[in-house]
PDB file of N, CA, C and O in Angstrom:
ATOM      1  N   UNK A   1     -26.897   6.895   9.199  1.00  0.00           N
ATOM      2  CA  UNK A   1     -27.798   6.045   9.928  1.00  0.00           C
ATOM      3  C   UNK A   1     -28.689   5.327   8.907  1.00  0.00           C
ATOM      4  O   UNK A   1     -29.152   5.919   7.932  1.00  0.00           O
ATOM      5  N   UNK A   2     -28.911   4.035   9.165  1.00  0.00           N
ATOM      6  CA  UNK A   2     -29.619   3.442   8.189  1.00  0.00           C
ATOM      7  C   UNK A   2     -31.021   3.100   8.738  1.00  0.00           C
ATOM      8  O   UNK A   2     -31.158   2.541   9.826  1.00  0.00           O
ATOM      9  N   UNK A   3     -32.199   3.501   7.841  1.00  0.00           N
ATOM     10  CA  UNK A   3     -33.465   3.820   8.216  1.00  0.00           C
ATOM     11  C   UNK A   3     -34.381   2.907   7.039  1.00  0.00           C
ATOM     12  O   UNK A   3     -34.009   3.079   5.878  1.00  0.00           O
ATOM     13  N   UNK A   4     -35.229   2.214   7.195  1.00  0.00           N
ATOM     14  CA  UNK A   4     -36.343   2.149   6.334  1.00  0.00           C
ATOM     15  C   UNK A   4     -37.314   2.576   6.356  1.00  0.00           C
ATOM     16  O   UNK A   4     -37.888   2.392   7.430  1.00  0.00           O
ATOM     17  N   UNK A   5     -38.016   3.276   5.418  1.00  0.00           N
ATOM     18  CA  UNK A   5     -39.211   3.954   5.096  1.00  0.00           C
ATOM     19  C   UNK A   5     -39.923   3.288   3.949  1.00  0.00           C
ATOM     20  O   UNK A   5     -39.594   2.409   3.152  1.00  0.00           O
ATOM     21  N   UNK A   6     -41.201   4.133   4.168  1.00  0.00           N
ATOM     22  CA  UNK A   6     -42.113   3.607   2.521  1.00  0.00           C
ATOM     23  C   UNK A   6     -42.626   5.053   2.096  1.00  0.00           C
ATOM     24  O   UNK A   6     -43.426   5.830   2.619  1.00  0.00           O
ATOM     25  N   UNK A   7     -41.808   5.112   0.877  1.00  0.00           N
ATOM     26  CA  UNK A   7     -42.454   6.350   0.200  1.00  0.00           C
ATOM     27  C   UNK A   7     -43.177   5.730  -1.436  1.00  0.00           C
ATOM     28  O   UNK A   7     -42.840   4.783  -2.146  1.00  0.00           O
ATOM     29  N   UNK A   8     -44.343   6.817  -1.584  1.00  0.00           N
ATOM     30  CA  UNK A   8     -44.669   6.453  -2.829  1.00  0.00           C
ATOM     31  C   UNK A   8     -43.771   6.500  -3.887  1.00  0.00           C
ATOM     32  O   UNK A   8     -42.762   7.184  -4.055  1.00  0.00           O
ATOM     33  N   UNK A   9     -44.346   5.600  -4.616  1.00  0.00           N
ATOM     34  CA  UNK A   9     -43.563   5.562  -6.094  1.00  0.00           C
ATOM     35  C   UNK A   9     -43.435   7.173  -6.941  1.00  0.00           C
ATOM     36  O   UNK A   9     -42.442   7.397  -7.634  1.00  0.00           O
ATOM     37  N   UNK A  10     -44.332   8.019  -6.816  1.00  0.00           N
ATOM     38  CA  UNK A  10     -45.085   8.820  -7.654  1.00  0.00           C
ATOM     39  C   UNK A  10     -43.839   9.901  -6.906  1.00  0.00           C
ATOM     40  O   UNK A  10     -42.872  10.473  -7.410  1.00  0.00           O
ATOM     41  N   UNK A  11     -44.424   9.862  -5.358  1.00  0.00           N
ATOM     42  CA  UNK A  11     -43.598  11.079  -4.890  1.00  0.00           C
ATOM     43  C   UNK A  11     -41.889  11.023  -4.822  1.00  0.00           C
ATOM     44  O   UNK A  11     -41.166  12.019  -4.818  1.00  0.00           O
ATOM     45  N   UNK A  12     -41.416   9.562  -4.769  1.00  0.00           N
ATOM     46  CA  UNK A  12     -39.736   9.671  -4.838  1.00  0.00           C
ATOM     47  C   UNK A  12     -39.547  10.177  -6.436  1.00  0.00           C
ATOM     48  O   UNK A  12     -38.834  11.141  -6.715  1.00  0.00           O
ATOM     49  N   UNK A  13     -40.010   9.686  -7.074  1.00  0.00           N
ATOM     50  CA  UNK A  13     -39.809  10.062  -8.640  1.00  0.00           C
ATOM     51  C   UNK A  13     -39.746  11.867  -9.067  1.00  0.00           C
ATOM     52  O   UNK A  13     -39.138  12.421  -9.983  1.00  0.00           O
ATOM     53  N   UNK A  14     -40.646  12.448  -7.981  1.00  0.00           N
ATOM     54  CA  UNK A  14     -41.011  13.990  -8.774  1.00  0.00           C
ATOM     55  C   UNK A  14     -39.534  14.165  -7.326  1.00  0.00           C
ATOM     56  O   UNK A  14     -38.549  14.886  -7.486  1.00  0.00           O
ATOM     57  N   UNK A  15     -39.756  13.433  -6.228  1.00  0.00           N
ATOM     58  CA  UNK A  15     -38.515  14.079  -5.312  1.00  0.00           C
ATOM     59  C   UNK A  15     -36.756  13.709  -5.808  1.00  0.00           C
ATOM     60  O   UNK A  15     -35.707  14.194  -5.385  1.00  0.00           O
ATOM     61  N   UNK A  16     -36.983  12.769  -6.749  1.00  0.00           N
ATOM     62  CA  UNK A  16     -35.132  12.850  -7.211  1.00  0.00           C
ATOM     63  C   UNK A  16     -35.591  13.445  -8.761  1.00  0.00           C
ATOM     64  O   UNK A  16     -34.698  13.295  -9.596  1.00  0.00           O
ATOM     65  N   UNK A  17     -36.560  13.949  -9.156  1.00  0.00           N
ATOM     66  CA  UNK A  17     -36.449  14.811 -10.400  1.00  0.00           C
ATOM     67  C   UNK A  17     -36.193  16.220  -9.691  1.00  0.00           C
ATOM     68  O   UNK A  17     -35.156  16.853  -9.890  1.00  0.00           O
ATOM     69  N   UNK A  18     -37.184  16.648  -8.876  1.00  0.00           N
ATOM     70  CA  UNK A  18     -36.440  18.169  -7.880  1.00  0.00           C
ATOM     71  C   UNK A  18     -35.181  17.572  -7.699  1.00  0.00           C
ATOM     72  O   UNK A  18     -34.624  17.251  -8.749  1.00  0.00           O
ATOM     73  N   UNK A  19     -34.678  17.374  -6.822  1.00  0.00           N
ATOM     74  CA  UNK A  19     -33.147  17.171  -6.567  1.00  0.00           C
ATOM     75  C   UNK A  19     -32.222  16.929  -7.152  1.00  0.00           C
ATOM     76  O   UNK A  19     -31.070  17.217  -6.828  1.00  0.00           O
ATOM     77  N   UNK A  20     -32.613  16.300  -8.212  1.00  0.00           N
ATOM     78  CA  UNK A  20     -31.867  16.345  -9.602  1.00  0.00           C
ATOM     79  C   UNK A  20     -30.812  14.706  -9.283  1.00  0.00           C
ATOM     80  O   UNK A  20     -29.947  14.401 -10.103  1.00  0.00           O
ATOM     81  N   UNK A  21     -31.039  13.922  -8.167  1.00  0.00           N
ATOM     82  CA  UNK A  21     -30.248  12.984  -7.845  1.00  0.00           C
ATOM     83  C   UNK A  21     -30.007  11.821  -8.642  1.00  0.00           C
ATOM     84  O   UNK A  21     -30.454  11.773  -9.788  1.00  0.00           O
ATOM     85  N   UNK A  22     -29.472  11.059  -8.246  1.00  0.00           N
ATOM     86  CA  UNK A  22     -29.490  10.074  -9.367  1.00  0.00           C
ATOM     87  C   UNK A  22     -29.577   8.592  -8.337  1.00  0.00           C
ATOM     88  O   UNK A  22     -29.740   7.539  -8.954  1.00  0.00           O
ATOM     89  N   UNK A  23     -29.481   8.526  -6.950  1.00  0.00           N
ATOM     90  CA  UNK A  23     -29.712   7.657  -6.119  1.00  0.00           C
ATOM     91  C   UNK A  23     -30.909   8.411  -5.353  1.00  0.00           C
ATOM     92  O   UNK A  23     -31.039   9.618  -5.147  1.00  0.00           O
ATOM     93  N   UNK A  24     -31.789   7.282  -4.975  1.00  0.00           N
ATOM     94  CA  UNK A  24     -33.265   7.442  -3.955  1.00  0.00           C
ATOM     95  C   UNK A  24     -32.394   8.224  -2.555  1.00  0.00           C
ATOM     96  O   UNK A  24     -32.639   9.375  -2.195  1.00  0.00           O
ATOM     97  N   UNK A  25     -31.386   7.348  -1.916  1.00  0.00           N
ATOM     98  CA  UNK A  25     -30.527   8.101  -0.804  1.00  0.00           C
ATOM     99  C   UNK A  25     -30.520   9.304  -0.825  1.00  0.00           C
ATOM    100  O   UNK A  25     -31.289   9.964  -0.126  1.00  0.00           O
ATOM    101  N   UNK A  26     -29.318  10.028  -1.938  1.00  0.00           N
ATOM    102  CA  UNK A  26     -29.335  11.125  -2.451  1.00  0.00           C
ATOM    103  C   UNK A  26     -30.167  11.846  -2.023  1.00  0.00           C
ATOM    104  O   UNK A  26     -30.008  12.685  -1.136  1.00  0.00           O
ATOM    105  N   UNK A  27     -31.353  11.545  -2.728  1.00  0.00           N
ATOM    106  CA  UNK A  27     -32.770  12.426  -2.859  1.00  0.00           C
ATOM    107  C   UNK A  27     -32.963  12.654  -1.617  1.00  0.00           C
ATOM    108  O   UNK A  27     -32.747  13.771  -1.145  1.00  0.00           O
ATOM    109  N   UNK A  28     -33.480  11.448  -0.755  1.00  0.00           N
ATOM    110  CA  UNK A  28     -34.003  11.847   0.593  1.00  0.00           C
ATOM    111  C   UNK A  28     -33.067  12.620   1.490  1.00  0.00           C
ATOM    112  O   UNK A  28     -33.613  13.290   2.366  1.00  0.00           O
ATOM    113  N   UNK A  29     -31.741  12.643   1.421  1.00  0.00           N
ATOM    114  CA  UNK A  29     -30.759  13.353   2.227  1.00  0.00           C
ATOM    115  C   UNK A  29     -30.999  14.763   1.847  1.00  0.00           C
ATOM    116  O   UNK A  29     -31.089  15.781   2.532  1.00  0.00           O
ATOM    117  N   UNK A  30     -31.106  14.479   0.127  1.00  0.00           N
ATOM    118  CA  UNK A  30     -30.953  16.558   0.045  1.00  0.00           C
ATOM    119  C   UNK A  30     -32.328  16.701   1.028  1.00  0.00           C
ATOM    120  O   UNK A  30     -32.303  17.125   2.183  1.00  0.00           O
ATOM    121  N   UNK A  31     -33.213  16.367   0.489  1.00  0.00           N
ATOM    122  CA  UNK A  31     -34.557  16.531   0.932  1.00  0.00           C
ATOM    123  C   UNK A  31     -34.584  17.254   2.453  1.00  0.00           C
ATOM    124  O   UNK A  31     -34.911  18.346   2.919  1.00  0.00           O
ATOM    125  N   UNK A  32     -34.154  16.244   2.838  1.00  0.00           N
ATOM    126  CA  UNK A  32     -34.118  16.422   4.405  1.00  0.00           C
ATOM    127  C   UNK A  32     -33.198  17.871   4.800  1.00  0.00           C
ATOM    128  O   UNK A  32     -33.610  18.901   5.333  1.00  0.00           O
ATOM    129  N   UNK A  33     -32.129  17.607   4.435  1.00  0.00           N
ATOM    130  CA  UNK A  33     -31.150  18.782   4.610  1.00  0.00           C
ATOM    131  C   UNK A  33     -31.560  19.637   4.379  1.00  0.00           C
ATOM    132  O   UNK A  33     -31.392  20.633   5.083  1.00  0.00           O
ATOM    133  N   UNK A  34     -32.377  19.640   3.146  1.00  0.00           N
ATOM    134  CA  UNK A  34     -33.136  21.298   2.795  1.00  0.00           C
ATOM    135  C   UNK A  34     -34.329  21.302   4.102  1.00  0.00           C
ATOM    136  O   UNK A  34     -34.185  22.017   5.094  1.00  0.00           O
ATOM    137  N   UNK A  35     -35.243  20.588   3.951  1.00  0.00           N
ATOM    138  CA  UNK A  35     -35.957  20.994   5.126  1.00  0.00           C
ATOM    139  C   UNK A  35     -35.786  21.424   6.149  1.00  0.00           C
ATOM    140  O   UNK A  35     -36.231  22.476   6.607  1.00  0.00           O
ATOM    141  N   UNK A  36     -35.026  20.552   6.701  1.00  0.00           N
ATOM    142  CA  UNK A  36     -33.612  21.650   7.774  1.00  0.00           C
ATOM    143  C   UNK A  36     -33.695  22.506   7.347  1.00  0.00           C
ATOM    144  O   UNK A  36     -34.706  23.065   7.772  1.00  0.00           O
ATOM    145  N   UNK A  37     -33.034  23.251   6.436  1.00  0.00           N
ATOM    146  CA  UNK A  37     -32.542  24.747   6.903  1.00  0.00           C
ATOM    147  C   UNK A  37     -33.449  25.340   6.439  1.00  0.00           C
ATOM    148  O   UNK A  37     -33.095  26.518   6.419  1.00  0.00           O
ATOM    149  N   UNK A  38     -35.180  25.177   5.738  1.00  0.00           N
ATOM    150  CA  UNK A  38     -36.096  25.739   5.353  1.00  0.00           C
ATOM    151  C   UNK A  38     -36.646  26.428   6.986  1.00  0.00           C
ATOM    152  O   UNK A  38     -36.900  27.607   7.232  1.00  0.00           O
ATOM    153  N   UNK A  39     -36.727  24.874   8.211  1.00  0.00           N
ATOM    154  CA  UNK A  39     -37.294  25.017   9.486  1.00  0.00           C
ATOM    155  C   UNK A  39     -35.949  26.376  10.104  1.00  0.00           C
ATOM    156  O   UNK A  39     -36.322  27.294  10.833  1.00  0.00           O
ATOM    157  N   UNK A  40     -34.917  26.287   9.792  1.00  0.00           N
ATOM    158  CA  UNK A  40     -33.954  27.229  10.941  1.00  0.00           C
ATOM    159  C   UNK A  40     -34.250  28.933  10.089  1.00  0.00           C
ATOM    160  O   UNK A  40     -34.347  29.946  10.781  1.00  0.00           O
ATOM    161  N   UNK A  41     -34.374  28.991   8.344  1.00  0.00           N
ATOM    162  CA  UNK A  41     -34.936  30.228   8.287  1.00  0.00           C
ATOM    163  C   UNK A  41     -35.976  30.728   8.602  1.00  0.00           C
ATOM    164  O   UNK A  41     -36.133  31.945   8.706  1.00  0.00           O
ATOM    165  N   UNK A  42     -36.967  29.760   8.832  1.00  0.00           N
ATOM    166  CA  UNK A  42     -38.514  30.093   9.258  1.00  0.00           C
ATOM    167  C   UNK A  42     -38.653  30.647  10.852  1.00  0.00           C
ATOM    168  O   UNK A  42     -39.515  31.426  11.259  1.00  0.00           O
ATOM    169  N   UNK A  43     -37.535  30.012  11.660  1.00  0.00           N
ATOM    170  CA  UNK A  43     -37.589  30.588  12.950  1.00  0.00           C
ATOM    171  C   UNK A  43     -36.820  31.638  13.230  1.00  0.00           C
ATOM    172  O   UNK A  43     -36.978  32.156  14.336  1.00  0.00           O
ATOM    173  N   UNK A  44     -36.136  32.020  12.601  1.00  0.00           N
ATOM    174  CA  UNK A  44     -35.487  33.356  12.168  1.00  0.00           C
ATOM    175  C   UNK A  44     -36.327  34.129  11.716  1.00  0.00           C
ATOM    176  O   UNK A  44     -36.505  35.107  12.443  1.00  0.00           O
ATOM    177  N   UNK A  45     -36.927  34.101  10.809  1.00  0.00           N
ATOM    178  CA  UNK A  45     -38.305  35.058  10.495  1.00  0.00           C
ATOM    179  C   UNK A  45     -39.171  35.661  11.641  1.00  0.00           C
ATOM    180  O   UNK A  45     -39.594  36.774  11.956  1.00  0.00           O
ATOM    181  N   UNK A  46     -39.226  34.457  12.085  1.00  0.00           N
ATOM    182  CA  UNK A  46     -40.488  34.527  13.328  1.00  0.00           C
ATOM    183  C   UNK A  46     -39.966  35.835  14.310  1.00  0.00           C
ATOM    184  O   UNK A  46     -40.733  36.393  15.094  1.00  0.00           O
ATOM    185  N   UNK A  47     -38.729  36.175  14.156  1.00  0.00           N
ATOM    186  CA  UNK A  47     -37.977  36.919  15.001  1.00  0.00           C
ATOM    187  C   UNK A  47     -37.876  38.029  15.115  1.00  0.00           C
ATOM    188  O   UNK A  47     -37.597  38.796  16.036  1.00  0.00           O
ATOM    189  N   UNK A  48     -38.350  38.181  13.170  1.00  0.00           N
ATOM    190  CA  UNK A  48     -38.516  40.269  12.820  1.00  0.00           C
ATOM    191  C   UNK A  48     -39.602  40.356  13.596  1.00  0.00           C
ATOM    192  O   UNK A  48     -40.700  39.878  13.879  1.00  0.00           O
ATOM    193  N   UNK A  49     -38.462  41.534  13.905  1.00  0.00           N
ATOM    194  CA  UNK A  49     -39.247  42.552  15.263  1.00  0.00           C
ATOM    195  C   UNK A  49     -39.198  42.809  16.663  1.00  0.00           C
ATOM    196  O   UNK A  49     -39.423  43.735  17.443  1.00  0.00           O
ATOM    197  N   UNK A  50     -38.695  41.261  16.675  1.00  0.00           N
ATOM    198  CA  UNK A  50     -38.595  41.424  17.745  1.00  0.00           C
ATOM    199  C   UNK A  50     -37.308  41.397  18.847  1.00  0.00           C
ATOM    200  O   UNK A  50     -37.339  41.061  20.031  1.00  0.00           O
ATOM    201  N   UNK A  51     -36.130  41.887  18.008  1.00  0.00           N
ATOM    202  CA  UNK A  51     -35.056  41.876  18.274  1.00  0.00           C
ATOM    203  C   UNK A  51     -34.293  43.250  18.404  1.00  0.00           C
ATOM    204  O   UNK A  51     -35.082  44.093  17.977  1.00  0.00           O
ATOM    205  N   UNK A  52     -33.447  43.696  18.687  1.00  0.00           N
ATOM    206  CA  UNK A  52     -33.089  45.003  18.414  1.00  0.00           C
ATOM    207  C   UNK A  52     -31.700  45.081  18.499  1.00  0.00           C
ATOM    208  O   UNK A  52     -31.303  44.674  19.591  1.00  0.00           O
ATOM    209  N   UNK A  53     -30.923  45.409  17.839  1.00  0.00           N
ATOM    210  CA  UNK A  53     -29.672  45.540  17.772  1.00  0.00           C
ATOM    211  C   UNK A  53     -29.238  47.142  17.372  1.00  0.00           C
ATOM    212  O   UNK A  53     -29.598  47.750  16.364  1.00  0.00           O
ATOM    213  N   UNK A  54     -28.397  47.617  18.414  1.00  0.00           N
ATOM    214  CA  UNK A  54     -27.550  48.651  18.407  1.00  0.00           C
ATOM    215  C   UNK A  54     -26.200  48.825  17.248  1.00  0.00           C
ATOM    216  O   UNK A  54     -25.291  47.996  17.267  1.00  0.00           O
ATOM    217  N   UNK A  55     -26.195  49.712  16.494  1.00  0.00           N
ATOM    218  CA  UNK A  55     -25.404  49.979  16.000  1.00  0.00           C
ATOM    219  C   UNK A  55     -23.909  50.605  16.529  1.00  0.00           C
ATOM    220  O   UNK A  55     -23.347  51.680  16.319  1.00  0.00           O
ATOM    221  N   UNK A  56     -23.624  49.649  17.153  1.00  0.00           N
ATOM    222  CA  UNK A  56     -22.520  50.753  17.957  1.00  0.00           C
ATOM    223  C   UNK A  56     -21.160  49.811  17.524  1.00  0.00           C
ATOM    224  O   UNK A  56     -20.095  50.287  17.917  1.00  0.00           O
ATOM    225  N   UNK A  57     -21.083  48.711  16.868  1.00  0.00           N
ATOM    226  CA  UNK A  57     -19.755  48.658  16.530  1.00  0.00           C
ATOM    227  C   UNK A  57     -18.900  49.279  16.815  1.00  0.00           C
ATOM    228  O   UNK A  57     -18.006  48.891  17.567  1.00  0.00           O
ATOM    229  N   UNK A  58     -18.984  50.904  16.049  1.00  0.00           N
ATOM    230  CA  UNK A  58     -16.891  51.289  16.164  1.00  0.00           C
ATOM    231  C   UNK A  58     -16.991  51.504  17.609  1.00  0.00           C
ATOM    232  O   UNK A  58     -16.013  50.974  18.135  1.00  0.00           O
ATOM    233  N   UNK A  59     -17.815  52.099  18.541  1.00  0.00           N
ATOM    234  CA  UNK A  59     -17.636  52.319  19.999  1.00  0.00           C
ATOM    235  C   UNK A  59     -17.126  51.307  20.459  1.00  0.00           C
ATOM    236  O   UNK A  59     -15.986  51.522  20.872  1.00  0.00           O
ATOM    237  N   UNK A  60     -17.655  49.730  20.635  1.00  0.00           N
ATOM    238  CA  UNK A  60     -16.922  48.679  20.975  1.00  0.00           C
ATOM    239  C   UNK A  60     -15.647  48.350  20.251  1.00  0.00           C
ATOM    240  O   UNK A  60     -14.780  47.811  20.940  1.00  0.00           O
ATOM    241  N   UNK A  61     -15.445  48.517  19.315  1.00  0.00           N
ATOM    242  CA  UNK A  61     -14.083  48.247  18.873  1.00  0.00           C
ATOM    243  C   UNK A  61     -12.847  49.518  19.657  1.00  0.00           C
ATOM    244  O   UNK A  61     -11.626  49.365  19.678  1.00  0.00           O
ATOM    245  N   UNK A  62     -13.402  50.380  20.073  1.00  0.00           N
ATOM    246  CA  UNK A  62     -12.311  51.736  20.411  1.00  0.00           C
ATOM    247  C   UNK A  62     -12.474  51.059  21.746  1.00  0.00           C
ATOM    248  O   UNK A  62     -11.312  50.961  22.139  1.00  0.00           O
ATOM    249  N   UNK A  63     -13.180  50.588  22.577  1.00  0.00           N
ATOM    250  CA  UNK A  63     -13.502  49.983  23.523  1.00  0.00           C
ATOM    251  C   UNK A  63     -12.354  49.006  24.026  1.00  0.00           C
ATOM    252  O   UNK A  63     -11.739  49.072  25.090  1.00  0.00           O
ATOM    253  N   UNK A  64     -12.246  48.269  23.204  1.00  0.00           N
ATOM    254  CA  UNK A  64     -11.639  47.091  22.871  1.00  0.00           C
ATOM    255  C   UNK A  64     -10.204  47.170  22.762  1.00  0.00           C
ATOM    256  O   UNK A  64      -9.503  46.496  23.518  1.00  0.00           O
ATOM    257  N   UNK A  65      -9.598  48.084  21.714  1.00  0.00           N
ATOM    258  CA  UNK A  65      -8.304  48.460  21.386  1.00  0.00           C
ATOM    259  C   UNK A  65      -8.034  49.205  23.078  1.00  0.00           C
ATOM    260  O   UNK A  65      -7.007  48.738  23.570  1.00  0.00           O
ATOM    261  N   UNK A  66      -8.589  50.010  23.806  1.00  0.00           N
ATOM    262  CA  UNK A  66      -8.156  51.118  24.918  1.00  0.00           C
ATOM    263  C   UNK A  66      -8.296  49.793  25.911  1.00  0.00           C
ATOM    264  O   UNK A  66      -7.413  49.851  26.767  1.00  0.00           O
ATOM    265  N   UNK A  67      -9.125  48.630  26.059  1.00  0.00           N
ATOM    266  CA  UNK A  67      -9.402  47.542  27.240  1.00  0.00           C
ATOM    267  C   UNK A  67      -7.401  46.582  26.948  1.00  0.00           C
ATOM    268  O   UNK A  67      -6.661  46.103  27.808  1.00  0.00           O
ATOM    269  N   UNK A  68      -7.199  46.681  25.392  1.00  0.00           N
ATOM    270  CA  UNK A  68      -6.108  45.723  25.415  1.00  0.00           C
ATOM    271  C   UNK A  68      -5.085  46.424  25.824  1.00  0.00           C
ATOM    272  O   UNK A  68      -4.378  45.637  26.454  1.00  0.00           O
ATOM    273  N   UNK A  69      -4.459  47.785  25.818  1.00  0.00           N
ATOM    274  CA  UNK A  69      -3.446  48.695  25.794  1.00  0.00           C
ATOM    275  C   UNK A  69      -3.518  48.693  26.999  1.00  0.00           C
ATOM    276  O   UNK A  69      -2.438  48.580  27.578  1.00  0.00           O
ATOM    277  N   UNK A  70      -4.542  48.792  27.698  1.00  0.00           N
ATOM    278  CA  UNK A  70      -4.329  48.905  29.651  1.00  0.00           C
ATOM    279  C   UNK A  70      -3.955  47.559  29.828  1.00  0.00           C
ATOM    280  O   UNK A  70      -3.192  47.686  30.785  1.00  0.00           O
ATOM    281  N   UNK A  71      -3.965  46.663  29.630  1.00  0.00           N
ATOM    282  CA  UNK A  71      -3.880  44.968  29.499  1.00  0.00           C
ATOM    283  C   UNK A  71      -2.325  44.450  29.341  1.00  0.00           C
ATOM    284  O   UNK A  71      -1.532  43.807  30.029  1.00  0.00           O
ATOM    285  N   UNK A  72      -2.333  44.993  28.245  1.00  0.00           N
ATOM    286  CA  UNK A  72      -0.795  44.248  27.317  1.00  0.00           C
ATOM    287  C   UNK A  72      -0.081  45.830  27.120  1.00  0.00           C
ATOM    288  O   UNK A  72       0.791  45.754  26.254  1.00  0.00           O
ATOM    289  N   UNK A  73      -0.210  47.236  27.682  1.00  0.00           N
ATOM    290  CA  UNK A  73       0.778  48.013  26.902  1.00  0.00           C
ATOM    291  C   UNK A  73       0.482  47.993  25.501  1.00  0.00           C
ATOM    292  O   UNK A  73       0.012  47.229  24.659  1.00  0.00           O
ATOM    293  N   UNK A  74       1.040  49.366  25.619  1.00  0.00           N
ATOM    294  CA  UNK A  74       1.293  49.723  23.971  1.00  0.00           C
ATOM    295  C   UNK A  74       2.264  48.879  23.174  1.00  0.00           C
ATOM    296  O   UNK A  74       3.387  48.802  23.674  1.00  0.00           O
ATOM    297  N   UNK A  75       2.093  48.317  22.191  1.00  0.00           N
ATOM    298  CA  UNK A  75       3.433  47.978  21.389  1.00  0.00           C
ATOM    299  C   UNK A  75       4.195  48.438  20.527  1.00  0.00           C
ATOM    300  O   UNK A  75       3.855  49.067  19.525  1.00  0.00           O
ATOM    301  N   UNK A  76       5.054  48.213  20.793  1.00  0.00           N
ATOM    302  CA  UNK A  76       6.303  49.267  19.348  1.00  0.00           C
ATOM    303  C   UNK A  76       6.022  48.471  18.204  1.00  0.00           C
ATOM    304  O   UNK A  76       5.668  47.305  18.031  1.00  0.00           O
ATOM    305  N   UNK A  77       6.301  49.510  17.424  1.00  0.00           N
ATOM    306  CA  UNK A  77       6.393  48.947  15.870  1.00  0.00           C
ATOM    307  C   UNK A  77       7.711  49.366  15.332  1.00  0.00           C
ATOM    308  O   UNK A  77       8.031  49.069  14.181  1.00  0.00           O
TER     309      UNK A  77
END
């Protein structure tokens, strides 16, 4: 998408020296992209604690194998 903006001189310069880019584009894309996923770990954070997850894997997997065998039969090997 093509966008115009006005950024300072001072700040694109230190922002394609972080990014290491070599086009202004460049720069602002990483930029952005990182901010993105800076905002999706930050709301993930927000989350310790308040989540809870059961360790029960192998139960659902034995679960799973005994749900397909009533389903599809046993198969020969």
């Amino acid at each position: 998408m093509r966008t115009t903006i006005t950024v300072e001189d001072g700040v694109m310069e230190k922002l394609m020296k972080y990014t290491k880019s070599k086009t202004r584009t460049e720069a602002v894309n990483r930029a952005l992209a990182d901010w993105v996923q800076h905002l999706k770990i930050e709301k993930l954070r927000s989350l310790r604690g308040k989540l809870y997850m059961e360790d029960n894997w192998e139960k659902l997997r034995s679960m799973e194998i005994q749900e397909n065998r009533a389903t599809y039969g046993k198969r020969s090997r």
